[in-house]
BANU-470803 format. One record per atom (N, C-alpha, C, O): residue number from 1; atom name; x, y, z. Coordinates in Angstrom, 3 decimals. Example, Ala and Ser with C-alpha at 12.3 -4.5 7.8 and 13.67 -1.06 7.14 Angstrom:
// residues 2
+-------+------+----------+----------+----------+
! selum ! tinu !        x !        y !        z !
+-------+------+----------+----------+----------+
!     1 !    N !   13.190 !   -5.690 !    7.800 !
!     1 !   CA !   12.300 !   -4.500 !    7.800 !
!     1 !    C !   13.200 !   -3.300 !    7.800 !
!     1 !    O !   14.236 !   -3.319 !    8.465 !
!     2 !    N !   12.850 !   -2.250 !    7.080 !
!     2 !   CA !   13.670 !   -1.060 !    7.140 !
!     2 !    C !   12.900 !    0.030 !    7.870 !
!     2 !    O !   13.409 !    1.138 !    8.039 !
+-------+------+----------+----------+----------+
***
This chain:
// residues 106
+-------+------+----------+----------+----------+
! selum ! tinu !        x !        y !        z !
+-------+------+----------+----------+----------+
!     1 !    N !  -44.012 ! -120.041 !  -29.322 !
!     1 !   CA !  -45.389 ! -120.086 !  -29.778 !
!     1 !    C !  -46.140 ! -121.267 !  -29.194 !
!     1 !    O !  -47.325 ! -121.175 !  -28.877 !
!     2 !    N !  -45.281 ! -122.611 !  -29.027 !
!     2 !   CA !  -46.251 ! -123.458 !  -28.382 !
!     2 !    C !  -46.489 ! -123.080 !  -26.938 !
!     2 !    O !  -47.582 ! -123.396 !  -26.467 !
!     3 !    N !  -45.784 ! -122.567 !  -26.314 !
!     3 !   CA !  -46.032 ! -122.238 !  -24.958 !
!     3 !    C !  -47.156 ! -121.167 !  -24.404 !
!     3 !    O !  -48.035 ! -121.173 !  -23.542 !
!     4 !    N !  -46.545 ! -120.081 !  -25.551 !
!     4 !   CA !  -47.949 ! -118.834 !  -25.560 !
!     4 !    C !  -48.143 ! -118.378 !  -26.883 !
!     4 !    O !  -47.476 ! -117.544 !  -27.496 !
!     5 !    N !  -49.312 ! -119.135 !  -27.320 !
!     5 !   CA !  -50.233 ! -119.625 !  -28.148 !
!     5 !    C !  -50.161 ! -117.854 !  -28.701 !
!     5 !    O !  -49.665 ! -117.459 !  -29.756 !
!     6 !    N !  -50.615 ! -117.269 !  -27.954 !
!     6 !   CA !  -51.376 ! -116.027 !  -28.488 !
!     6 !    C !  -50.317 ! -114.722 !  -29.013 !
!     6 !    O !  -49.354 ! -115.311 !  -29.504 !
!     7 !    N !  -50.184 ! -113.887 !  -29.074 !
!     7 !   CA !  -49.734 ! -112.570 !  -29.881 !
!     7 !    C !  -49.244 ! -111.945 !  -28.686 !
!     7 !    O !  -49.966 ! -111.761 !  -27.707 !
!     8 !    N !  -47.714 ! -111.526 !  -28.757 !
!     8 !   CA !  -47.424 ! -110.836 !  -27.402 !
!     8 !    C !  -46.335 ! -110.230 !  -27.792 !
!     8 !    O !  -45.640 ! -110.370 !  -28.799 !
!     9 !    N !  -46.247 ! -109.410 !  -26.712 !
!     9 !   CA !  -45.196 ! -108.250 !  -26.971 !
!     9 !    C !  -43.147 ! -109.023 !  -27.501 !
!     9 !    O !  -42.262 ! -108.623 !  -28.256 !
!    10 !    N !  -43.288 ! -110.088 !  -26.662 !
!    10 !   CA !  -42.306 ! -110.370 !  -26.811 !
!    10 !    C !  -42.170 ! -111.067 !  -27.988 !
!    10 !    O !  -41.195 ! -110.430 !  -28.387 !
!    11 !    N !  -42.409 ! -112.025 !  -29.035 !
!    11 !   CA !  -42.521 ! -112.528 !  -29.777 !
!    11 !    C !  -42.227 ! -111.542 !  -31.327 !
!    11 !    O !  -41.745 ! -111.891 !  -32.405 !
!    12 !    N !  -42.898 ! -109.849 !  -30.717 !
!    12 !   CA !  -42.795 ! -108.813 !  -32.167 !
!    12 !    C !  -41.408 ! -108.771 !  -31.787 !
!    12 !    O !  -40.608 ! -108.867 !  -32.718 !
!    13 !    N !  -40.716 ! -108.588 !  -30.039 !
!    13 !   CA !  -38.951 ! -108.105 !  -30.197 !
!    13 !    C !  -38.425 ! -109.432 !  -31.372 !
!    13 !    O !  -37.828 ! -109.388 !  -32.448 !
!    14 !    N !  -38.944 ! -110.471 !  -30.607 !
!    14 !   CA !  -37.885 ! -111.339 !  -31.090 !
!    14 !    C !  -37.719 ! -111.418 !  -32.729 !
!    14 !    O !  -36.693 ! -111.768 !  -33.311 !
!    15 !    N !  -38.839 ! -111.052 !  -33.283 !
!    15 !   CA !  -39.193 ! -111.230 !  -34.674 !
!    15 !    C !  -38.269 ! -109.495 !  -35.845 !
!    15 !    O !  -37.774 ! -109.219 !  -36.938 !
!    16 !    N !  -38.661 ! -108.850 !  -34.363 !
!    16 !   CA !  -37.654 ! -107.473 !  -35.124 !
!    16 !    C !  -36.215 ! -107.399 !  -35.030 !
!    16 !    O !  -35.579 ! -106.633 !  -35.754 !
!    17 !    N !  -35.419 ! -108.491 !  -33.797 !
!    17 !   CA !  -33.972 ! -108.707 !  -33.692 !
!    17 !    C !  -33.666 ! -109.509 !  -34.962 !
!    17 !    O !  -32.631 ! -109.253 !  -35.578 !
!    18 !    N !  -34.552 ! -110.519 !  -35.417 !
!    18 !   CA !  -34.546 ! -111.136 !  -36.477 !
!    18 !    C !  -34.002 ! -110.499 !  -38.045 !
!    18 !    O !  -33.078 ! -110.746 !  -38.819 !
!    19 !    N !  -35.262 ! -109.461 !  -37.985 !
!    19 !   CA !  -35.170 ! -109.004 !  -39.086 !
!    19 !    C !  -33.800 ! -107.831 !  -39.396 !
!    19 !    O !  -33.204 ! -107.572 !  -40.442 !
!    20 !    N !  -33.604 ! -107.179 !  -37.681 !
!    20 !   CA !  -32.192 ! -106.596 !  -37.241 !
!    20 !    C !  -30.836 ! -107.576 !  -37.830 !
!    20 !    O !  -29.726 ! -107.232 !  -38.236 !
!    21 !    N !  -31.225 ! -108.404 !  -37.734 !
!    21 !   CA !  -29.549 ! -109.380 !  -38.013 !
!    21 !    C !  -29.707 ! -109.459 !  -40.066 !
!    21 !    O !  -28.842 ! -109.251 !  -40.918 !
!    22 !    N !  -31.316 ! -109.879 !  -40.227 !
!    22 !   CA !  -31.251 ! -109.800 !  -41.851 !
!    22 !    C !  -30.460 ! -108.816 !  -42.494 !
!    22 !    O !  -29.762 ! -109.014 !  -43.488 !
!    23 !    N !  -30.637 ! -107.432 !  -41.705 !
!    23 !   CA !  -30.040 ! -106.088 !  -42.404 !
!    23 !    C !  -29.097 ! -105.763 !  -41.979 !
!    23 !    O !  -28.629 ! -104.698 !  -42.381 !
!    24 !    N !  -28.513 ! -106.403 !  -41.145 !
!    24 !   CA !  -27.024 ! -106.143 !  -40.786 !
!    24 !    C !  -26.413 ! -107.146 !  -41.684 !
!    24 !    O !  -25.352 ! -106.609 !  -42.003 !
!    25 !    N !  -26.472 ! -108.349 !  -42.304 !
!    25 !   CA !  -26.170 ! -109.134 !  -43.097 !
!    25 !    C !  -26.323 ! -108.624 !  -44.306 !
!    25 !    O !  -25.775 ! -109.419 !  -45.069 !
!    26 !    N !  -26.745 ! -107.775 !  -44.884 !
!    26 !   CA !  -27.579 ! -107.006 !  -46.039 !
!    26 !    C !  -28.236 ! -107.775 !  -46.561 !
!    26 !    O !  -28.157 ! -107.441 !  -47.743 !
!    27 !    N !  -28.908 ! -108.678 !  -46.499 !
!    27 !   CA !  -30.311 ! -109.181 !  -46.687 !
!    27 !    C !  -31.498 ! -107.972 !  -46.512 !
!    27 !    O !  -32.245 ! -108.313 !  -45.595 !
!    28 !    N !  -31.746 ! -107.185 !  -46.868 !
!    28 !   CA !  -32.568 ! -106.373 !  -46.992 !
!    28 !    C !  -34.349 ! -106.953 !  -46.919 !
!    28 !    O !  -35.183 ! -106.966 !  -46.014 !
!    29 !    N !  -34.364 ! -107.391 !  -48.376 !
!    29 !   CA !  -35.645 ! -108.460 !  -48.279 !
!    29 !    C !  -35.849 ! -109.186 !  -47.411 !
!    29 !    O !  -36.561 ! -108.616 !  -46.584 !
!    30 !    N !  -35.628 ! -110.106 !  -47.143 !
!    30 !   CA !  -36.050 ! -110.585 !  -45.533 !
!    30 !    C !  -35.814 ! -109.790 !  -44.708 !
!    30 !    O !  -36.653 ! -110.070 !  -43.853 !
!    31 !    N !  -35.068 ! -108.699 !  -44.214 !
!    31 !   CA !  -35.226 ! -108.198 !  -42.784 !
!    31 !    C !  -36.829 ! -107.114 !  -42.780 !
!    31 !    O !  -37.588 ! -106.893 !  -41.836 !
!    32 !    N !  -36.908 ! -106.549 !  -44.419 !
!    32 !   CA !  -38.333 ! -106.191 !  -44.544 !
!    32 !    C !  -39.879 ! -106.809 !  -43.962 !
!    32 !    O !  -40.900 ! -106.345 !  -43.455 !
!    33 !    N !  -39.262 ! -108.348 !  -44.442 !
!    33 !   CA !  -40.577 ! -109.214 !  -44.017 !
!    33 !    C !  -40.751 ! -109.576 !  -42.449 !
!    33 !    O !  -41.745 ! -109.733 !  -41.740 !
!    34 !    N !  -39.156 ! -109.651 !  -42.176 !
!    34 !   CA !  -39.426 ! -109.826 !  -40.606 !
!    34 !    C !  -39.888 ! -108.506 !  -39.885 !
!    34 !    O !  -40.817 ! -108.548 !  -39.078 !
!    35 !    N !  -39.288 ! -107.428 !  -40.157 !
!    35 !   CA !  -39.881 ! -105.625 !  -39.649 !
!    35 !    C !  -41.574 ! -105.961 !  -39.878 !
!    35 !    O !  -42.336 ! -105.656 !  -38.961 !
!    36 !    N !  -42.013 ! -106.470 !  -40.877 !
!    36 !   CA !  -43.290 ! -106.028 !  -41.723 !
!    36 !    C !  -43.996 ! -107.305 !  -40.789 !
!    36 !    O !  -45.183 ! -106.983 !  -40.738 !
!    37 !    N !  -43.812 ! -108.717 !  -39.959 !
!    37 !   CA !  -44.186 ! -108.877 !  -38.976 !
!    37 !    C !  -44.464 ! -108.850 !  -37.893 !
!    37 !    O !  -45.456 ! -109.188 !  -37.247 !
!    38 !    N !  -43.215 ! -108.276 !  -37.603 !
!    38 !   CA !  -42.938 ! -107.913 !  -35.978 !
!    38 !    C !  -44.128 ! -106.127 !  -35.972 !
!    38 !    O !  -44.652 ! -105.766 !  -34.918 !
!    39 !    N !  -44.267 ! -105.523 !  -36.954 !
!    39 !   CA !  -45.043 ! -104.624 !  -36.742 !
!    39 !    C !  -46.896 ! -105.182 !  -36.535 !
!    39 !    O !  -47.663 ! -104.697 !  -35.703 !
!    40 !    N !  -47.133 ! -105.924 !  -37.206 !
!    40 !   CA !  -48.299 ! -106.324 !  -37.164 !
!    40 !    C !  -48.689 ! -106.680 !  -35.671 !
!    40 !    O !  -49.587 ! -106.165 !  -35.004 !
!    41 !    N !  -47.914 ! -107.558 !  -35.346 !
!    41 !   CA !  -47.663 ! -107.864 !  -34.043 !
!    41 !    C !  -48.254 ! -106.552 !  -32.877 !
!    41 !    O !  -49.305 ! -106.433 !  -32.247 !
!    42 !    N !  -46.987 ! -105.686 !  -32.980 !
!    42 !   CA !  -46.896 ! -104.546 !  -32.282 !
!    42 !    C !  -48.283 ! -103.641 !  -32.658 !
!    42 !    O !  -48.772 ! -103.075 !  -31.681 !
!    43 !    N !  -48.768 ! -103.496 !  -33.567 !
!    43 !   CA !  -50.011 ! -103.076 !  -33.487 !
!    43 !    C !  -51.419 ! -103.948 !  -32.769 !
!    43 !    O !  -52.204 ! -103.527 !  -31.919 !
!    44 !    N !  -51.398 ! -104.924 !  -33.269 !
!    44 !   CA !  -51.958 ! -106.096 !  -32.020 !
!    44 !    C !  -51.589 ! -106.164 !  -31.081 !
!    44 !    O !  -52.546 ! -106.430 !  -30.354 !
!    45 !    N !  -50.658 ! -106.087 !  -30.487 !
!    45 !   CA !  -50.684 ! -105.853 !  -28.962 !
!    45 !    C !  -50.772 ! -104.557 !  -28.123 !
!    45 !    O !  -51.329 ! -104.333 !  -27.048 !
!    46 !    N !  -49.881 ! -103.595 !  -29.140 !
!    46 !   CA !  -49.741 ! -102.586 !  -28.116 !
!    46 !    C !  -50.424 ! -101.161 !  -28.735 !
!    46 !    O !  -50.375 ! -100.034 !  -28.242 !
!    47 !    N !  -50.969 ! -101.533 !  -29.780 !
!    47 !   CA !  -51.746 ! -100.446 !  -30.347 !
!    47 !    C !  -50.727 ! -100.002 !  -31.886 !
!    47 !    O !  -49.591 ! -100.360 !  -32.196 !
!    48 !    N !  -51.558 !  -99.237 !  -32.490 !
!    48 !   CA !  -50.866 !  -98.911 !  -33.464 !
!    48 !    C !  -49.780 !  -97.349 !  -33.324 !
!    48 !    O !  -48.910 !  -97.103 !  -34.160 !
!    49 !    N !  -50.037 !  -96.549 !  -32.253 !
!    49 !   CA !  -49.412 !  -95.481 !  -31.742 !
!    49 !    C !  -48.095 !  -95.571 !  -30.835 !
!    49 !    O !  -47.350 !  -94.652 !  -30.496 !
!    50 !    N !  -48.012 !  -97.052 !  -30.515 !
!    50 !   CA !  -46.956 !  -97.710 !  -30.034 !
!    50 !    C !  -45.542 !  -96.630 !  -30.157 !
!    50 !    O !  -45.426 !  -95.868 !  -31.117 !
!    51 !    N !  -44.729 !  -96.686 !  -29.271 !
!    51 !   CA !  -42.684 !  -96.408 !  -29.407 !
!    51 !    C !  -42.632 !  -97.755 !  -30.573 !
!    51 !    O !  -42.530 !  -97.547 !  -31.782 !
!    52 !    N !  -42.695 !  -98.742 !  -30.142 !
!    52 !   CA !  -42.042 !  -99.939 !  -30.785 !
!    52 !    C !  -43.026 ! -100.104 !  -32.249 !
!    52 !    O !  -42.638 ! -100.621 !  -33.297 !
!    53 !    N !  -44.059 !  -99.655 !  -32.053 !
!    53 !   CA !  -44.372 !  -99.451 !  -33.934 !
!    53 !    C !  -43.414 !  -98.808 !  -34.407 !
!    53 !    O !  -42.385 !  -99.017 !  -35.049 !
!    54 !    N !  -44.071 !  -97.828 !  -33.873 !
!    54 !   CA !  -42.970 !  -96.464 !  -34.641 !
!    54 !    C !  -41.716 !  -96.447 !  -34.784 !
!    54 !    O !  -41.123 !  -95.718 !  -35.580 !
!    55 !    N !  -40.977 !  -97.597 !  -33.697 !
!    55 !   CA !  -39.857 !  -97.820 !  -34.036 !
!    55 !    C !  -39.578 !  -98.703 !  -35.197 !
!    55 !    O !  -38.830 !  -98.449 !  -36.141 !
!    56 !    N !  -40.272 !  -99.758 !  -35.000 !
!    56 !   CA !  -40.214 ! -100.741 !  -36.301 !
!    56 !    C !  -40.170 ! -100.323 !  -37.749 !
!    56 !    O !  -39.291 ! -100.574 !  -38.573 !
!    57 !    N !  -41.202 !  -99.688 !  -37.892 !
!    57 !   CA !  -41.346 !  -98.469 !  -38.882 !
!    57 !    C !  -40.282 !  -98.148 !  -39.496 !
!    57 !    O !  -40.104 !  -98.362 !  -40.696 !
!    58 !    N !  -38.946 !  -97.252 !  -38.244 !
!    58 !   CA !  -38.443 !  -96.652 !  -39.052 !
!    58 !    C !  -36.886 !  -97.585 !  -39.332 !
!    58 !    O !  -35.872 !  -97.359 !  -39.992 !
!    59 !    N !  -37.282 !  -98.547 !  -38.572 !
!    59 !   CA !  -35.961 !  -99.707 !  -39.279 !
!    59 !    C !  -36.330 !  -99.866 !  -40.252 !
!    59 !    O !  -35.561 !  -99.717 !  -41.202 !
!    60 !    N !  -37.858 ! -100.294 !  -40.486 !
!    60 !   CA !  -37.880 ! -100.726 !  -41.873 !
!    60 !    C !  -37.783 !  -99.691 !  -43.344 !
!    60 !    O !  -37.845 ! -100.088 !  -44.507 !
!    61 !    N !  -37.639 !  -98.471 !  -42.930 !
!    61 !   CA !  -37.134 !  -97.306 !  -43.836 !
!    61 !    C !  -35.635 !  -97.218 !  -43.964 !
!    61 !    O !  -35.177 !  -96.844 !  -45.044 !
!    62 !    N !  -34.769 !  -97.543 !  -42.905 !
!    62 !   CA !  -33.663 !  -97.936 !  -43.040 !
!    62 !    C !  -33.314 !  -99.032 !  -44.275 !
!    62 !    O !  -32.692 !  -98.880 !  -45.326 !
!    63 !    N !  -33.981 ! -100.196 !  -43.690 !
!    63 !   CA !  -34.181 ! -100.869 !  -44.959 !
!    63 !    C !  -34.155 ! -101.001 !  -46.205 !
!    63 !    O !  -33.531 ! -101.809 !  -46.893 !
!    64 !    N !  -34.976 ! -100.040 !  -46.539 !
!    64 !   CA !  -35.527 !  -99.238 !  -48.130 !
!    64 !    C !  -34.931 !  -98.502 !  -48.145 !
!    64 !    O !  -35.107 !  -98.025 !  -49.266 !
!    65 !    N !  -34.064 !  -97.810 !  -47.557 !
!    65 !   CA !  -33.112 !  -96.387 !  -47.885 !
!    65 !    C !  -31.893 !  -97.684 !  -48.637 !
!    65 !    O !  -31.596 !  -97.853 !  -49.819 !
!    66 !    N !  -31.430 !  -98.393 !  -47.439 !
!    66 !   CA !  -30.373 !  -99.426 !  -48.092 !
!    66 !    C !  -30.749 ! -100.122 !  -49.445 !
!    66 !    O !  -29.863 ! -100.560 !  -50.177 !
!    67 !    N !  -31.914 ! -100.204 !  -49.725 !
!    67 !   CA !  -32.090 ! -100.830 !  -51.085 !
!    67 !    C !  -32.553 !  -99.861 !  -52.161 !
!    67 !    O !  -33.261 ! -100.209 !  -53.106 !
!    68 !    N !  -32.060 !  -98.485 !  -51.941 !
!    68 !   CA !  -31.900 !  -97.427 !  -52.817 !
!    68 !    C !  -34.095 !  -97.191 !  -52.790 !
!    68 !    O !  -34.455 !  -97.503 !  -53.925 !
!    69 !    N !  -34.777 !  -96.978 !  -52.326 !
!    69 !   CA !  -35.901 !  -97.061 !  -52.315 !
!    69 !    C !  -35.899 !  -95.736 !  -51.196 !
!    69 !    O !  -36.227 !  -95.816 !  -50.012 !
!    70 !    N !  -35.440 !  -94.512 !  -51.915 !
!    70 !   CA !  -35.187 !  -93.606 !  -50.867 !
!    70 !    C !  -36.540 !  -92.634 !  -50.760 !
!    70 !    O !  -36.632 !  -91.968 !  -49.729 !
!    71 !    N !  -37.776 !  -92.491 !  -51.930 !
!    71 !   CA !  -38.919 !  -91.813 !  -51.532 !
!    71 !    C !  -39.707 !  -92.680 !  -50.637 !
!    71 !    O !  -40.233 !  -92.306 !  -49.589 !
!    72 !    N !  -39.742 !  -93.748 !  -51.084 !
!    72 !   CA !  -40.218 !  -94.865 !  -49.853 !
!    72 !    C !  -39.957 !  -94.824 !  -48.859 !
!    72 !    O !  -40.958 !  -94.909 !  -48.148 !
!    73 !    N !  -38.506 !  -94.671 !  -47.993 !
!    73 !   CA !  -37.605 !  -94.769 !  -47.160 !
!    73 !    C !  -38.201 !  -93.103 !  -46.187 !
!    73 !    O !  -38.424 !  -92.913 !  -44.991 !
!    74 !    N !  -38.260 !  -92.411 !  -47.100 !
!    74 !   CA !  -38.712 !  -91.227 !  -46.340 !
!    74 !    C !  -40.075 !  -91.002 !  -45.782 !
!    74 !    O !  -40.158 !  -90.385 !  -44.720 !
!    75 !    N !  -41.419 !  -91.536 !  -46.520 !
!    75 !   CA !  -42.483 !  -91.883 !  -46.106 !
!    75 !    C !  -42.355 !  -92.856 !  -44.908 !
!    75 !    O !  -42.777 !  -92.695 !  -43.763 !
!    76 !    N !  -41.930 !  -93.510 !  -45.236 !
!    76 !   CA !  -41.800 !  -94.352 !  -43.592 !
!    76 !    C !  -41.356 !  -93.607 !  -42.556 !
!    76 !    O !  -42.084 !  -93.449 !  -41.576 !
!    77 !    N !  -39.975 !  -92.985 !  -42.628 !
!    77 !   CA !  -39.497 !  -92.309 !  -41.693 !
!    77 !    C !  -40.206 !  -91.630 !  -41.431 !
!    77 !    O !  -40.355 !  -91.637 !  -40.209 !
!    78 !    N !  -41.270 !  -90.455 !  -42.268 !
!    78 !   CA !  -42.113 !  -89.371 !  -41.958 !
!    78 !    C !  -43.026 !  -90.383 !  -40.522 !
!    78 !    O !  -42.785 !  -90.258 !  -39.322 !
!    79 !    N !  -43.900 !  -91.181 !  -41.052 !
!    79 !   CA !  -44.818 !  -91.955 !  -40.499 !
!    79 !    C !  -44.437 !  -92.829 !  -39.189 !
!    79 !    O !  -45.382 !  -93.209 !  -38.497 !
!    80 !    N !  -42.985 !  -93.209 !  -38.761 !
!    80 !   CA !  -42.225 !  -93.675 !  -37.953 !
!    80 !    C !  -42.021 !  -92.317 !  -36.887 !
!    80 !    O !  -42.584 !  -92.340 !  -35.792 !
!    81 !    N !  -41.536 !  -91.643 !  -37.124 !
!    81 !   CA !  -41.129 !  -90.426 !  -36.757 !
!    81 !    C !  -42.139 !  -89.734 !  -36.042 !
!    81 !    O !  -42.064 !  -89.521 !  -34.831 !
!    82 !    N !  -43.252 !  -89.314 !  -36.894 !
!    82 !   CA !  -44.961 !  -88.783 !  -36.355 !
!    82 !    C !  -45.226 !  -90.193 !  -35.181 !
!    82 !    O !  -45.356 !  -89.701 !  -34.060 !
!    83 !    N !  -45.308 !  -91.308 !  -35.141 !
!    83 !   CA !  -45.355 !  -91.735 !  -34.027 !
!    83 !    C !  -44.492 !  -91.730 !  -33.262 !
!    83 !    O !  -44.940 !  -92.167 !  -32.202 !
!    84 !    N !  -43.615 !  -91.516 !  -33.187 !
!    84 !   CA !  -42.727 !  -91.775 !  -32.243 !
!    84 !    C !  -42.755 !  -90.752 !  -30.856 !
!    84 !    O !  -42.610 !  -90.947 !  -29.649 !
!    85 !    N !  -43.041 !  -89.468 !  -31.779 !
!    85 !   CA !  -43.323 !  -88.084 !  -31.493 !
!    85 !    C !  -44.264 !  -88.330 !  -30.407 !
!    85 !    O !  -43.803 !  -88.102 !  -29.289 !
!    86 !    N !  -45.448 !  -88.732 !  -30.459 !
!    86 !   CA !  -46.915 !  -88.957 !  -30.110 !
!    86 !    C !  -46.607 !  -89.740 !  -28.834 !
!    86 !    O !  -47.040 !  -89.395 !  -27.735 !
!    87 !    N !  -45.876 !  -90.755 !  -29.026 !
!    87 !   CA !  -45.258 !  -91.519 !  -27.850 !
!    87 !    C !  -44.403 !  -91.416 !  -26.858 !
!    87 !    O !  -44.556 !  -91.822 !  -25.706 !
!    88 !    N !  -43.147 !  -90.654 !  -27.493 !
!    88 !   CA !  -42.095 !  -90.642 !  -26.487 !
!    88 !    C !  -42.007 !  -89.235 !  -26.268 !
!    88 !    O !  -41.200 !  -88.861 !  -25.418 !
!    89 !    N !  -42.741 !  -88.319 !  -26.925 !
!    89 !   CA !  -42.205 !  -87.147 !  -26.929 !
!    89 !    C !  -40.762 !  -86.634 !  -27.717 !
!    89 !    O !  -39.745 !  -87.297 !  -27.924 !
!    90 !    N !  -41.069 !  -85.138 !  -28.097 !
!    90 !   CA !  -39.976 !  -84.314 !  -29.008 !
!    90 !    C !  -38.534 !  -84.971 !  -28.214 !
!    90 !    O !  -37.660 !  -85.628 !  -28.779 !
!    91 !    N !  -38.564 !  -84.686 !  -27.130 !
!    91 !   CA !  -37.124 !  -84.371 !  -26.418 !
!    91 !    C !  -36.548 !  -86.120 !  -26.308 !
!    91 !    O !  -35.381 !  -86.255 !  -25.941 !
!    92 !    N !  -37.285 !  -87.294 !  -26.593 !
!    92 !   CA !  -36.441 !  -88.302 !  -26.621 !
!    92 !    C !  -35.651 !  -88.739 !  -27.292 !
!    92 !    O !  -35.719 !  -88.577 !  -28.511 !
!    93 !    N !  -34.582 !  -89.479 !  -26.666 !
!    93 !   CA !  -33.381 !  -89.924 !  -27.367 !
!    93 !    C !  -33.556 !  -90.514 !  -28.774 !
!    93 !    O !  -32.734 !  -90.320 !  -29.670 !
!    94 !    N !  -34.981 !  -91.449 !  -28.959 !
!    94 !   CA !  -34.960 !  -92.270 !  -29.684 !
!    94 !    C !  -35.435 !  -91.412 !  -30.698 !
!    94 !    O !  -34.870 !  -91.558 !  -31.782 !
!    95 !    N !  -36.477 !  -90.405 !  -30.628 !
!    95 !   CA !  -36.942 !  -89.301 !  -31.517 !
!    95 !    C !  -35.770 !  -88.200 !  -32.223 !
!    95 !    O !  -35.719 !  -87.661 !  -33.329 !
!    96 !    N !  -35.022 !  -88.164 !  -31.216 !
!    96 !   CA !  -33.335 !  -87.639 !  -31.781 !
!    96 !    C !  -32.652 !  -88.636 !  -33.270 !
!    96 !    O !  -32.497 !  -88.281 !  -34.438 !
!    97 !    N !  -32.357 !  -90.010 !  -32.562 !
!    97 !   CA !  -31.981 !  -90.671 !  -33.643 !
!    97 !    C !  -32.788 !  -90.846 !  -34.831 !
!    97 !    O !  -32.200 !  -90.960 !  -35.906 !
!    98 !    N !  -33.958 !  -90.882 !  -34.796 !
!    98 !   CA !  -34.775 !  -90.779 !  -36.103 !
!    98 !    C !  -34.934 !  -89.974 !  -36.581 !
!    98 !    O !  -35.330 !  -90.215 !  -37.721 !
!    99 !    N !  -34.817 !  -88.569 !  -36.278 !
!    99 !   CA !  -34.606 !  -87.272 !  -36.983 !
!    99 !    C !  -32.982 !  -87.388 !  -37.372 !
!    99 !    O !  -32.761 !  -86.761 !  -38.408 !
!   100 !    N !  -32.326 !  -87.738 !  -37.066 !
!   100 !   CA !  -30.689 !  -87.378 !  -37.906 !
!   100 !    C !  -30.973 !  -88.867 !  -38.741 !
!   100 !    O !  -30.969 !  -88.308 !  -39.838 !
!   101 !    N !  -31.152 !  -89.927 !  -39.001 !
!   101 !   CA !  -31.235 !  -90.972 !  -39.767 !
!   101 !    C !  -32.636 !  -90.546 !  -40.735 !
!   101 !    O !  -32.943 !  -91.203 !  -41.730 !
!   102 !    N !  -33.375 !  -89.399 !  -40.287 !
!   102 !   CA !  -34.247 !  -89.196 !  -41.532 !
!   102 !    C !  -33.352 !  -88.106 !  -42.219 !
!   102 !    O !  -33.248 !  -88.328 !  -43.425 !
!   103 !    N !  -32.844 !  -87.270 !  -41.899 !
!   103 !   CA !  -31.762 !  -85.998 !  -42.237 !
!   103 !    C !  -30.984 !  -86.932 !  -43.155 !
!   103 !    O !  -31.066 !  -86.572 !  -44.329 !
!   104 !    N !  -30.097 !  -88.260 !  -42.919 !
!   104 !   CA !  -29.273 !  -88.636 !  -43.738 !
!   104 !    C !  -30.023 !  -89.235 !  -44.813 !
!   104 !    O !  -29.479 !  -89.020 !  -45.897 !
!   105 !    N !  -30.878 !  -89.781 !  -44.876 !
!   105 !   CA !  -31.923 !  -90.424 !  -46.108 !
!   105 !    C !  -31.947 !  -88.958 !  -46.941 !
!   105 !    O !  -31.392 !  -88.802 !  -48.029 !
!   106 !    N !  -32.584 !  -88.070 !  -46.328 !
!   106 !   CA !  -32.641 !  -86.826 !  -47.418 !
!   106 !    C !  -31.758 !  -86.192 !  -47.992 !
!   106 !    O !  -32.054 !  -85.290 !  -48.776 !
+-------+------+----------+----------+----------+
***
């Protein structure tokens, strides 16, 4: 941040690996807050229709599925998912994994 002052793409990864290690630790709550930054981010930089919104998104439904917050967990995924769609297209890998990780939430 002291170096580049401003809002950038790299700063949302680093902030979503962050919140990646919270929820692999099961820290749930914090890896929420770090997802729930690193998205803000990613909509400031790269739009809100973003892969990497939409990806963020649906970690952070992962999240809430892990903390038993499973109608929550599915709204996200819905909303993660619908972008992702928009972005990468039906046939991508990453649109694959978020349809079987929304399948297991349900």
């Amino acid at each position: 941040r002291r170096i580049h002052p401003e809002r950038n793409v790299r700063e949302g990864d680093f902030l979503e690996s962050i919140g990646t290690v919270y929820s692999e630790k099961g820290k749930l709550e914090d890896a929420l807050a770090w997802y729930h930054k690193a998205h803000r981010i990613y909509r400031k930089t790269l739009g809100a229709e973003s892969a990497d919104a939409g990806g963020v998104i649906c970690k952070s439904a992962g999240a809430l599925q892990g903390q038993g917050e499973v109608d929550e967990a599915i709204a996200k995924y819905e909303e993660g998912l619908a972008i992702r769609r928009r972005a990468l297209g039906d046939e991508h890998p990453d649109v694959a994994l978020t349809l079987y990780n929304f399948g297991v939430c349900k």
